[in-house]
mmCIF file as Biopython writes it, N, C-alpha, C and O atoms, coordinates in Angstrom:
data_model
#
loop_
_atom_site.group_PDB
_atom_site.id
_atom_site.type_symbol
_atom_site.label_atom_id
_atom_site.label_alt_id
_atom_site.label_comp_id
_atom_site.label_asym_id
_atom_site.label_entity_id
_atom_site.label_seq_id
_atom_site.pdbx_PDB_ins_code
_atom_site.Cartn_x
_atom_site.Cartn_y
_atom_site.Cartn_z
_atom_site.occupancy
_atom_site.B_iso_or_equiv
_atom_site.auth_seq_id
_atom_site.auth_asym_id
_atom_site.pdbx_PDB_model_num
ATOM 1   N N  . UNK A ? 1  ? -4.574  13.457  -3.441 1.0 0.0 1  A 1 
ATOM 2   C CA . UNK A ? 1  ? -4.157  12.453  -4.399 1.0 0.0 1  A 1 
ATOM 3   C C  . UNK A ? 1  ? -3.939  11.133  -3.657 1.0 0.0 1  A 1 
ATOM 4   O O  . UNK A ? 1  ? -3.688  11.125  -2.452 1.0 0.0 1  A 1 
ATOM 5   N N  . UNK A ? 2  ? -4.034  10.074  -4.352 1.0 0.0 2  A 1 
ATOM 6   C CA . UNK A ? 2  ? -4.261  8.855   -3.621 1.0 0.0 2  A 1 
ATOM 7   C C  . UNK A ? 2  ? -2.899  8.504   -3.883 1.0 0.0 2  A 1 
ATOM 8   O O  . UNK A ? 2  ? -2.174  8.885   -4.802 1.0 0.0 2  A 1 
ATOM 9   N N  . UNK A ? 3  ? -2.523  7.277   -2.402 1.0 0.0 3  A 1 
ATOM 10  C CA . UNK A ? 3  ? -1.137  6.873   -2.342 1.0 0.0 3  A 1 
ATOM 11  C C  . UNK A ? 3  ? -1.045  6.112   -4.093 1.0 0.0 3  A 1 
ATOM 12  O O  . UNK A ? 3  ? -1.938  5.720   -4.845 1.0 0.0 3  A 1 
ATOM 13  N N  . UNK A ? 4  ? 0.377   6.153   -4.229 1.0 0.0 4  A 1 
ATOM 14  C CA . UNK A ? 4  ? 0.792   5.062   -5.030 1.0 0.0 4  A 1 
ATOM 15  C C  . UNK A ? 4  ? 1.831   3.878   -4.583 1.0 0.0 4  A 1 
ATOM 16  O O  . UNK A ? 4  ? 2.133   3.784   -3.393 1.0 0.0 4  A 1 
ATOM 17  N N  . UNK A ? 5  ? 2.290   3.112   -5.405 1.0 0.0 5  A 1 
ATOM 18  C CA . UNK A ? 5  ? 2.998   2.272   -5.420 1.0 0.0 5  A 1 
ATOM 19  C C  . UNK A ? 5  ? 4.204   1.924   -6.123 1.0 0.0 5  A 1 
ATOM 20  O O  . UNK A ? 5  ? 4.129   1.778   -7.343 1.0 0.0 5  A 1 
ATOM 21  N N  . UNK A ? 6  ? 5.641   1.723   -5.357 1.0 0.0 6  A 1 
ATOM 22  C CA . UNK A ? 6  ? 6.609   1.757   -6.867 1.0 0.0 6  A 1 
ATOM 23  C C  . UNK A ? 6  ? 7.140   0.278   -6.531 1.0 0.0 6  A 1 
ATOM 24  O O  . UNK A ? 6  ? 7.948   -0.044  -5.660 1.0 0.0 6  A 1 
ATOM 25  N N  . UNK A ? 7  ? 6.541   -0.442  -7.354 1.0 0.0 7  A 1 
ATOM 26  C CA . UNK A ? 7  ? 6.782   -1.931  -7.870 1.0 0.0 7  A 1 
ATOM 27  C C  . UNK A ? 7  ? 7.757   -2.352  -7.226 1.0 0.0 7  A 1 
ATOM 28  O O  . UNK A ? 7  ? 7.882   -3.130  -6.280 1.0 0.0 7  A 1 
ATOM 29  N N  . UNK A ? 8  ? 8.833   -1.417  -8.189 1.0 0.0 8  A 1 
ATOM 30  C CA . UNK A ? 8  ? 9.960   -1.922  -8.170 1.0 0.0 8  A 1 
ATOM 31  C C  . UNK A ? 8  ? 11.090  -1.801  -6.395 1.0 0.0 8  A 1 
ATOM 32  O O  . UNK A ? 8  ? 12.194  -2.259  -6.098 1.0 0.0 8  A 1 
ATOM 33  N N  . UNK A ? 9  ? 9.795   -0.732  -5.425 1.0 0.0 9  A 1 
ATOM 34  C CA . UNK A ? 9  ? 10.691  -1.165  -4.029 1.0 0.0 9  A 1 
ATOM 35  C C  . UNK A ? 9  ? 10.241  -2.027  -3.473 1.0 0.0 9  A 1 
ATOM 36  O O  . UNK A ? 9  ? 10.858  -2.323  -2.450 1.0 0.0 9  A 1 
ATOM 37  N N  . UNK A ? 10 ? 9.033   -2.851  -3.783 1.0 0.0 10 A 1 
ATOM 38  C CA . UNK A ? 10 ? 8.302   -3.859  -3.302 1.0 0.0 10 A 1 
ATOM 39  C C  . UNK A ? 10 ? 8.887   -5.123  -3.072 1.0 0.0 10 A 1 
ATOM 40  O O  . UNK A ? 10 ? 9.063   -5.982  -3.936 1.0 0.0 10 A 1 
ATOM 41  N N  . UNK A ? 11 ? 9.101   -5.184  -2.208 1.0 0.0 11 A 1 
ATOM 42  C CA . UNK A ? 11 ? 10.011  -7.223  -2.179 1.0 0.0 11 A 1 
ATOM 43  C C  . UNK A ? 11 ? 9.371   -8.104  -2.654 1.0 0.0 11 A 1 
ATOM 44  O O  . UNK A ? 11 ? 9.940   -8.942  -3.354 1.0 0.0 11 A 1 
ATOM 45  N N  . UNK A ? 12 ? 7.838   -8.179  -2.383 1.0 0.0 12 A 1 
ATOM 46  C CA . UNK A ? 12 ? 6.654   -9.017  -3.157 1.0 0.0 12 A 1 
ATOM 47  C C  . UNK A ? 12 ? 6.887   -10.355 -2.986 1.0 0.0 12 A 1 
ATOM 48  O O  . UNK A ? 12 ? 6.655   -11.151 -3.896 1.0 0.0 12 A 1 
ATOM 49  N N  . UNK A ? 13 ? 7.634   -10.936 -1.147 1.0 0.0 13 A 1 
ATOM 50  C CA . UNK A ? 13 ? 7.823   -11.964 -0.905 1.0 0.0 13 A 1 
ATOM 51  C C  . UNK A ? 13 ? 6.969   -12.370 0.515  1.0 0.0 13 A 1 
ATOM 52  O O  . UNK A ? 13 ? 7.004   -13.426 1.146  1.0 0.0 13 A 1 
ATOM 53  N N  . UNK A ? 14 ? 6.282   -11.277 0.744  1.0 0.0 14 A 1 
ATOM 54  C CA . UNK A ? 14 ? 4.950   -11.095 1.980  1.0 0.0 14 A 1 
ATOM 55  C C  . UNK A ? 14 ? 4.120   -10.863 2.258  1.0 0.0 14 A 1 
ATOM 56  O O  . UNK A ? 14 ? 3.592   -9.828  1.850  1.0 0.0 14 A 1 
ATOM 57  N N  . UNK A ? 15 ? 3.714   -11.426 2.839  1.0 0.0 15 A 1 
ATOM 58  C CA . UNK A ? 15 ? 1.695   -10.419 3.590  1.0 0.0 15 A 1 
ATOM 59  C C  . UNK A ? 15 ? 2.625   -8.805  3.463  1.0 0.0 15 A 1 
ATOM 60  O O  . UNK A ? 15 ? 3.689   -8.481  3.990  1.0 0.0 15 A 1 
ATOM 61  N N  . UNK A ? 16 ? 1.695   -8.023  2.533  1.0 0.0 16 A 1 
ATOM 62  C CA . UNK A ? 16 ? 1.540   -6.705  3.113  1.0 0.0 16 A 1 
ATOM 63  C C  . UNK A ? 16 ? 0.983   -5.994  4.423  1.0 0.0 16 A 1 
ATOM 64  O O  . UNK A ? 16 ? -0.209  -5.913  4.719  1.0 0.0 16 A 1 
ATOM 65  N N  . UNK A ? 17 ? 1.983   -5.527  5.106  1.0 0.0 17 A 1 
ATOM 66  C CA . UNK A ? 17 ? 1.743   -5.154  6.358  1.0 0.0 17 A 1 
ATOM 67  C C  . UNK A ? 17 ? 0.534   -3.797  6.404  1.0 0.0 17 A 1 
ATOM 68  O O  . UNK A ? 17 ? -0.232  -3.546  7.334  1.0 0.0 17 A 1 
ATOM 69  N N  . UNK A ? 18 ? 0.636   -3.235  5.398  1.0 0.0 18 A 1 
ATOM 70  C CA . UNK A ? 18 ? -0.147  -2.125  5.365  1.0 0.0 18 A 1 
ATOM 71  C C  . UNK A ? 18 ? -1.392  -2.029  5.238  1.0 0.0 18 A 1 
ATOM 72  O O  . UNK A ? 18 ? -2.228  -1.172  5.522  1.0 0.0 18 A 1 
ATOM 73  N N  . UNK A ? 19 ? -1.415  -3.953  4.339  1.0 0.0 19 A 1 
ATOM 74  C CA . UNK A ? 19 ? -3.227  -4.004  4.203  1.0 0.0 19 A 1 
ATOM 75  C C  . UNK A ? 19 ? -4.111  -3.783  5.008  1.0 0.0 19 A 1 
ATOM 76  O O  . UNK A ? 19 ? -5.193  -3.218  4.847  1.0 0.0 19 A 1 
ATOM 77  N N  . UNK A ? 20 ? -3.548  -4.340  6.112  1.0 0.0 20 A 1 
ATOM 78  C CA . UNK A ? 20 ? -4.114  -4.449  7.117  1.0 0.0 20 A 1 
ATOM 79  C C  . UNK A ? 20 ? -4.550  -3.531  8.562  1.0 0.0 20 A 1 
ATOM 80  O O  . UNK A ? 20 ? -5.107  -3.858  9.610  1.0 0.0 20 A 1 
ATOM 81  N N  . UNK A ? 21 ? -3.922  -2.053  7.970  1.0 0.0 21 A 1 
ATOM 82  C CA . UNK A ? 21 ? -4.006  -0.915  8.248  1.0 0.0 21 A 1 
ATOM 83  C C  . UNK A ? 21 ? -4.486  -0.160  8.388  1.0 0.0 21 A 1 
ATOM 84  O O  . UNK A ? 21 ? -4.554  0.581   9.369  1.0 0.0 21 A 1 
ATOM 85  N N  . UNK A ? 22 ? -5.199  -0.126  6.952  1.0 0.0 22 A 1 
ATOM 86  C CA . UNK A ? 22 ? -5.705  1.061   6.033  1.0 0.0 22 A 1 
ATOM 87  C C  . UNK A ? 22 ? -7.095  0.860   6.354  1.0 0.0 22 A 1 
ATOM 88  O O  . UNK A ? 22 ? -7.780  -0.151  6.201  1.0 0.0 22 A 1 
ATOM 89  N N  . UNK A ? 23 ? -7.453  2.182   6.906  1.0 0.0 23 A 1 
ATOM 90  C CA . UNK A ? 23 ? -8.751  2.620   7.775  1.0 0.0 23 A 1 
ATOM 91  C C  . UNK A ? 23 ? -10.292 2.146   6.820  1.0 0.0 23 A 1 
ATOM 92  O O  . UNK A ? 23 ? -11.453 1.893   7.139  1.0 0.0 23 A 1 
ATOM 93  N N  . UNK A ? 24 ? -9.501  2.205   5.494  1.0 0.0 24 A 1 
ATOM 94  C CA . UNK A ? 24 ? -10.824 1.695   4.436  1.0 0.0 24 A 1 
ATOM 95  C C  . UNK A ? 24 ? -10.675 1.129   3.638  1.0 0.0 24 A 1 
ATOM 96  O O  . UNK A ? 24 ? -11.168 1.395   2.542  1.0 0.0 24 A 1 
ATOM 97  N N  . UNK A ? 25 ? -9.916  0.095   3.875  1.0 0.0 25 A 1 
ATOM 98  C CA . UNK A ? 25 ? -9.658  -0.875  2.652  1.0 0.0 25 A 1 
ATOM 99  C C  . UNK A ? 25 ? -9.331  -1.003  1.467  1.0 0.0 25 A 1 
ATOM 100 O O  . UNK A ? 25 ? -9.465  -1.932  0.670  1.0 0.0 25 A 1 
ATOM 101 N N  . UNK A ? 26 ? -8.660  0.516   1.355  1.0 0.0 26 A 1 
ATOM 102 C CA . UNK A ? 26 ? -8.202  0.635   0.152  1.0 0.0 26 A 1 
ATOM 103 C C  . UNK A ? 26 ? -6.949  -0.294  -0.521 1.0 0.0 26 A 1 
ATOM 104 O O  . UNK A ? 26 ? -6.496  -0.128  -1.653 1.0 0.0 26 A 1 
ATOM 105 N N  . UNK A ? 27 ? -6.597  -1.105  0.262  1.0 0.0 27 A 1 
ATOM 106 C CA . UNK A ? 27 ? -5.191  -1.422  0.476  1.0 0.0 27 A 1 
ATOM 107 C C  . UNK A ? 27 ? -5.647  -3.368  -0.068 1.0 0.0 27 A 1 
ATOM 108 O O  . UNK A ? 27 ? -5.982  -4.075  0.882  1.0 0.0 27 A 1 
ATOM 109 N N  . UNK A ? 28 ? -5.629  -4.038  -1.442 1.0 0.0 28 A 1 
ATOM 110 C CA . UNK A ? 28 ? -5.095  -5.304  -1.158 1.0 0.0 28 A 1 
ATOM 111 C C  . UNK A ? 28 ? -4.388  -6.462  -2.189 1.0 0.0 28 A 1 
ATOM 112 O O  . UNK A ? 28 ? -4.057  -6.401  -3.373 1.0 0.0 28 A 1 
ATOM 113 N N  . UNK A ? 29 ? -4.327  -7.393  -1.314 1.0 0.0 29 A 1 
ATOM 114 C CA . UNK A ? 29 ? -3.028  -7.961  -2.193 1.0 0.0 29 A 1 
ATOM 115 C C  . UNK A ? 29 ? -3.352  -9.611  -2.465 1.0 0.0 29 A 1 
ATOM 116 O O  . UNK A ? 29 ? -4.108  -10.182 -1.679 1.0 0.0 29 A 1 
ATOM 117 N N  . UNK A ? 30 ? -2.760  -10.351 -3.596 1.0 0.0 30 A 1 
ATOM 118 C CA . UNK A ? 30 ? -3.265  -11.457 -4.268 1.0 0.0 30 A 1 
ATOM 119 C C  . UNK A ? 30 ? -1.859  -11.937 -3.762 1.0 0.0 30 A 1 
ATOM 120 O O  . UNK A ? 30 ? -0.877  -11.248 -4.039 1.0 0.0 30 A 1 
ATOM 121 N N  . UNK A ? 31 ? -1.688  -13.353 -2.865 1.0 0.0 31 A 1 
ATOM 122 C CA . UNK A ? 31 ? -0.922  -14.179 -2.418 1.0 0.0 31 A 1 
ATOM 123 C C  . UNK A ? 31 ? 0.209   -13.143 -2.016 1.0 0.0 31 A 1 
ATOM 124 O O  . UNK A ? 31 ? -0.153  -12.278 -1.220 1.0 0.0 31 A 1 
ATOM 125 N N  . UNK A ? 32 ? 1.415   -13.105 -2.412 1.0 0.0 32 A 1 
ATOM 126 C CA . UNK A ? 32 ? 2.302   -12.490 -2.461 1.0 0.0 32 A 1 
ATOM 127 C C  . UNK A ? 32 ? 2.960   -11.170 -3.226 1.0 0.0 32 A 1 
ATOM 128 O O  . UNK A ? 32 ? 4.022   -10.586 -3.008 1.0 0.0 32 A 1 
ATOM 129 N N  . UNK A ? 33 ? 1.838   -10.908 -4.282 1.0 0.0 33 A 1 
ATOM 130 C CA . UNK A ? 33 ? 2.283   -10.006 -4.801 1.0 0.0 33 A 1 
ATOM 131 C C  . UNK A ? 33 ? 2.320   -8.687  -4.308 1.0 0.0 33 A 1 
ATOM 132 O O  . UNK A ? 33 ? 1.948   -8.443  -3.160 1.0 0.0 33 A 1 
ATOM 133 N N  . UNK A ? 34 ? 2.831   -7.610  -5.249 1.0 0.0 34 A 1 
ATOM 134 C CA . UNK A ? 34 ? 2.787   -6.231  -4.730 1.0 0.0 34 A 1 
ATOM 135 C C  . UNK A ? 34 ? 0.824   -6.272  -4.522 1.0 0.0 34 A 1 
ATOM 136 O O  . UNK A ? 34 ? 0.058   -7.081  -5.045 1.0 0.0 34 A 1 
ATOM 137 N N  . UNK A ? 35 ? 0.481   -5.141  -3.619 1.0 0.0 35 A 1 
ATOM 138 C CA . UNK A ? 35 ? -0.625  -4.285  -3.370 1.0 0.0 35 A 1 
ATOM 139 C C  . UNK A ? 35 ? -1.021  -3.855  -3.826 1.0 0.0 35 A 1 
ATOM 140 O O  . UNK A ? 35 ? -0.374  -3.296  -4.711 1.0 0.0 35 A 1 
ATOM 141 N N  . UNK A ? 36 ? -2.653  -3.584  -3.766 1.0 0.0 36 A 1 
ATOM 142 C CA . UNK A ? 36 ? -3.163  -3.338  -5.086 1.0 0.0 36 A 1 
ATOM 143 C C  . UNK A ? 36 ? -3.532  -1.709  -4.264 1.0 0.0 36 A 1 
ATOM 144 O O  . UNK A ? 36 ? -2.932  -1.522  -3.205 1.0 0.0 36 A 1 
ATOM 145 N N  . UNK A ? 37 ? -4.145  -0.992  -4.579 1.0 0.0 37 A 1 
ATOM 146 C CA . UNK A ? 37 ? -4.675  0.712   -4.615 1.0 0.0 37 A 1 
ATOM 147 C C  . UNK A ? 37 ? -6.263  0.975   -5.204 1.0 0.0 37 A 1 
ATOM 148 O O  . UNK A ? 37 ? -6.814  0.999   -6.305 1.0 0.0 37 A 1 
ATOM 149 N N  . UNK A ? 38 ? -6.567  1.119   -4.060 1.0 0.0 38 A 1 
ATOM 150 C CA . UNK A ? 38 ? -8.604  1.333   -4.684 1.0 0.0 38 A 1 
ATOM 151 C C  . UNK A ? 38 ? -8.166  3.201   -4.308 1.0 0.0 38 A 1 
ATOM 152 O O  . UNK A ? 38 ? -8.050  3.811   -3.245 1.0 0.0 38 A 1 
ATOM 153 N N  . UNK A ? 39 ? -8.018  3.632   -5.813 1.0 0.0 39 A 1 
ATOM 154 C CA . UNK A ? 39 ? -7.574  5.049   -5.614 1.0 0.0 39 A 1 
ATOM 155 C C  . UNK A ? 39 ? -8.934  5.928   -5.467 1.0 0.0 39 A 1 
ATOM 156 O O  . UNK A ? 39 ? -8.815  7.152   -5.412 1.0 0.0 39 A 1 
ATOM 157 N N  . UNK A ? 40 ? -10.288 5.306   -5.399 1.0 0.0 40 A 1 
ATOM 158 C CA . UNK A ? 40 ? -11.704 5.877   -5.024 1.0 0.0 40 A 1 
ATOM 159 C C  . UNK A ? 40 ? -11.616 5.470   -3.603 1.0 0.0 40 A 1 
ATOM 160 O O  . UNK A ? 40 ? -11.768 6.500   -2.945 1.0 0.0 40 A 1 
ATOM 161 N N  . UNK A ? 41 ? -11.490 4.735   -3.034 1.0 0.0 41 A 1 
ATOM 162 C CA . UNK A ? 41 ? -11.339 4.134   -1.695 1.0 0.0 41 A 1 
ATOM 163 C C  . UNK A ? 41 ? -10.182 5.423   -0.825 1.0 0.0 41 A 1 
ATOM 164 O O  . UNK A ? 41 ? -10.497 6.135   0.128  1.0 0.0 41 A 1 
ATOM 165 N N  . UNK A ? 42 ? -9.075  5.386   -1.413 1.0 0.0 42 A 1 
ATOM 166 C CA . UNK A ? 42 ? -8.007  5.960   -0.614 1.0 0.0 42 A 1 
ATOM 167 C C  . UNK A ? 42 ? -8.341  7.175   -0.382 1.0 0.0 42 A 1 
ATOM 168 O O  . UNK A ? 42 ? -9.033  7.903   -1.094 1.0 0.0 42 A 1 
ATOM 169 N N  . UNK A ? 43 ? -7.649  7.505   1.037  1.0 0.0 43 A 1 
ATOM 170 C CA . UNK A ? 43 ? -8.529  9.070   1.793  1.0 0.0 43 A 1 
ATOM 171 C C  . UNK A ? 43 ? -6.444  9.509   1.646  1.0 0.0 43 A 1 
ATOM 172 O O  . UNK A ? 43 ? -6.438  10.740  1.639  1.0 0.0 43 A 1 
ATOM 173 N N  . UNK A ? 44 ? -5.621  9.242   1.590  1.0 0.0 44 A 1 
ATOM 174 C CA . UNK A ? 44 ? -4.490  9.550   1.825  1.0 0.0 44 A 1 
ATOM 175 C C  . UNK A ? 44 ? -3.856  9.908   3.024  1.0 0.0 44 A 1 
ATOM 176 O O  . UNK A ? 44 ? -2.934  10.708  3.183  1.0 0.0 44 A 1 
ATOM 177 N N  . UNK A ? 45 ? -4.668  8.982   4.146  1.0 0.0 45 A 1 
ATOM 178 C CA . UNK A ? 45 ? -4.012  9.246   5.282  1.0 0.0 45 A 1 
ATOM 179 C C  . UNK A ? 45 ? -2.759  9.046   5.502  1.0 0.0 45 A 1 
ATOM 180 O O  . UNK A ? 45 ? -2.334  9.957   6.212  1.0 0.0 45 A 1 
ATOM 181 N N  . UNK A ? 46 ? -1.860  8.202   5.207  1.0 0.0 46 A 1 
ATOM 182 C CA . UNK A ? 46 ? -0.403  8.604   5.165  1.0 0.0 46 A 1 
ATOM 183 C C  . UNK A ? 46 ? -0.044  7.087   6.300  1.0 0.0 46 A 1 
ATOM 184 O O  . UNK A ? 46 ? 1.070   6.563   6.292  1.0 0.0 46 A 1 
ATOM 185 N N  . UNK A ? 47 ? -1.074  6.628   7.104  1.0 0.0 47 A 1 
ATOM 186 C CA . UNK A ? 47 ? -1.092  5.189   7.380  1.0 0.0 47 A 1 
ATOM 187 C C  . UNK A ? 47 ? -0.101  4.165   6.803  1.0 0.0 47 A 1 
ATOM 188 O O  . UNK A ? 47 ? 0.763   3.454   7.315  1.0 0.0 47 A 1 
ATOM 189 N N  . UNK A ? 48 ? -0.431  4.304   5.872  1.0 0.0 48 A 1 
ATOM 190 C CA . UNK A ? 48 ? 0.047   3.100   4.961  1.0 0.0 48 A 1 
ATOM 191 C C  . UNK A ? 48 ? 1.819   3.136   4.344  1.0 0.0 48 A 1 
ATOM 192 O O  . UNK A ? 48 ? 2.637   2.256   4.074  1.0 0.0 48 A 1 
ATOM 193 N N  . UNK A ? 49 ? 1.828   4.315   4.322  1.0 0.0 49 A 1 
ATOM 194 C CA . UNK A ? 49 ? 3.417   4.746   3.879  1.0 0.0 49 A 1 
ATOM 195 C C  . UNK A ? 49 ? 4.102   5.053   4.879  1.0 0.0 49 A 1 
ATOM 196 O O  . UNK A ? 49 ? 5.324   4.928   4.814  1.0 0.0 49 A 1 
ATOM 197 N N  . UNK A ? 50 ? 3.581   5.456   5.863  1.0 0.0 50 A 1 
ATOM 198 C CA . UNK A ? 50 ? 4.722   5.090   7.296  1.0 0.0 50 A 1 
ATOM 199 C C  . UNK A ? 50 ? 4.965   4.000   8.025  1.0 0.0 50 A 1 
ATOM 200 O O  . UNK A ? 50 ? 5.866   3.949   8.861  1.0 0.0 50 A 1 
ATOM 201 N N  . UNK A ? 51 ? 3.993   2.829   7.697  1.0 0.0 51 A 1 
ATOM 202 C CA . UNK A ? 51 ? 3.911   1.538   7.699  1.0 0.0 51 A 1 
ATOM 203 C C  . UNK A ? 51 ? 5.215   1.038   7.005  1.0 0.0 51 A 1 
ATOM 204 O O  . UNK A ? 51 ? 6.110   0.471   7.632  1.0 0.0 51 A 1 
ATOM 205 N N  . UNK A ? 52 ? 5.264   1.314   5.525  1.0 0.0 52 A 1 
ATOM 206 C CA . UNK A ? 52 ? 6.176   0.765   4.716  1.0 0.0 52 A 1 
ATOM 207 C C  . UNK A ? 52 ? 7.637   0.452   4.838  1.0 0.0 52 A 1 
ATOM 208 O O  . UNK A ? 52 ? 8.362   1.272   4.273  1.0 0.0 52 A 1 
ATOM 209 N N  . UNK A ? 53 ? 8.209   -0.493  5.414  1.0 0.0 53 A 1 
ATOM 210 C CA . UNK A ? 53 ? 9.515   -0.142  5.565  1.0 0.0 53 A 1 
ATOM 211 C C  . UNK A ? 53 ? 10.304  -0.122  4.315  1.0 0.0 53 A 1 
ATOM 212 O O  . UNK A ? 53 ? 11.289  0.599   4.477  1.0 0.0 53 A 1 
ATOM 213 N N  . UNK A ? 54 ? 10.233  -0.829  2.684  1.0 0.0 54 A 1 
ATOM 214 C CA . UNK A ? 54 ? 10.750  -0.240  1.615  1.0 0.0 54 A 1 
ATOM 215 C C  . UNK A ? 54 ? 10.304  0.402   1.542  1.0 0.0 54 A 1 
ATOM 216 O O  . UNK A ? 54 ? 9.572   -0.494  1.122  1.0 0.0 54 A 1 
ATOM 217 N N  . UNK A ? 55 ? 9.283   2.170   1.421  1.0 0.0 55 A 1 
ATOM 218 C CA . UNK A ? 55 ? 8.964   3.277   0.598  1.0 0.0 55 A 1 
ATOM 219 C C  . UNK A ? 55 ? 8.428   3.177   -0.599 1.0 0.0 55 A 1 
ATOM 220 O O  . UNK A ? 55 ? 8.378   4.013   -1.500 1.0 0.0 55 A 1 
ATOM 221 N N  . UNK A ? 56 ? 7.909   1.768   -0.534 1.0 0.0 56 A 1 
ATOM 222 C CA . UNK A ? 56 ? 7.209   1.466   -1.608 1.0 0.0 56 A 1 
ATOM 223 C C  . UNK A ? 56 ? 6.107   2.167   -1.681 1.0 0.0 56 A 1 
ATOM 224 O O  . UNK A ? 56 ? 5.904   2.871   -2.671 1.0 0.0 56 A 1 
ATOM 225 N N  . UNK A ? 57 ? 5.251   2.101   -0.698 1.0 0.0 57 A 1 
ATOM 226 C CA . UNK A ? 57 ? 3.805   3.334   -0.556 1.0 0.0 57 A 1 
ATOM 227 C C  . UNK A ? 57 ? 4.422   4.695   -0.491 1.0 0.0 57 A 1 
ATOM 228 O O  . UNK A ? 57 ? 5.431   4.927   0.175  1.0 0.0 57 A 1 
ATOM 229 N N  . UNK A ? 58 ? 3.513   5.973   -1.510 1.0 0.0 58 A 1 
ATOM 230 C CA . UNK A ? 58 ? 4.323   6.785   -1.565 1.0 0.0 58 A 1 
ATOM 231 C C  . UNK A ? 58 ? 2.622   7.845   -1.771 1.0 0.0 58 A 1 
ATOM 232 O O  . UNK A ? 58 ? 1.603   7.525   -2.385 1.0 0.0 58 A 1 
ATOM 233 N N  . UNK A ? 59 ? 2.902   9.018   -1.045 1.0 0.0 59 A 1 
ATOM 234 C CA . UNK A ? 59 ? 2.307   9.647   -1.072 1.0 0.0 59 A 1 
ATOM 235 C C  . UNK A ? 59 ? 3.185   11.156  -2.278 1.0 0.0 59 A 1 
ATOM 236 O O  . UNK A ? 59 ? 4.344   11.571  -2.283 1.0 0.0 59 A 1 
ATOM 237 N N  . UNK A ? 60 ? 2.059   11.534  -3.058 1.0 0.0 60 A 1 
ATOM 238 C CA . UNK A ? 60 ? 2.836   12.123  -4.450 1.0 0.0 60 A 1 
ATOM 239 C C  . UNK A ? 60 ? 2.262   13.259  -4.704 1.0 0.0 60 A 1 
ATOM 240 O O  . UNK A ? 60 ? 2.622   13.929  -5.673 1.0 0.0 60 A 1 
#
């Protein structure tokens, strides 16, 4: 199952650190907002949510 996202732990006041991570680009984001999820893209390596320091990326 592909990571998700919970909005609401998102600070959505930064570069996402995780975009820039994620082995396939599943990972991206418009100025400041939360991150977007290419859930055909995502392999669920787990990259991206140990990245996260809110727990906003969440593997489910």
């Amino acid at each position: 199952m592909p990571v998700t996202i919970n909005k609401n732990l998102c600070p959505q006041n930064h570069p996402c650190p995780a975009v820039r991570i994620c082995p396939v680009e599943a990972l991206s984001q418009q100025g400041f907002n939360a991150p977007d999820i290419d859930a055909d893209k995502c392999l669920d390596c787990g990259k991206c949510t140990k990245l996260c320091p809110m727990g906003a990326l969440q593997n489910e």
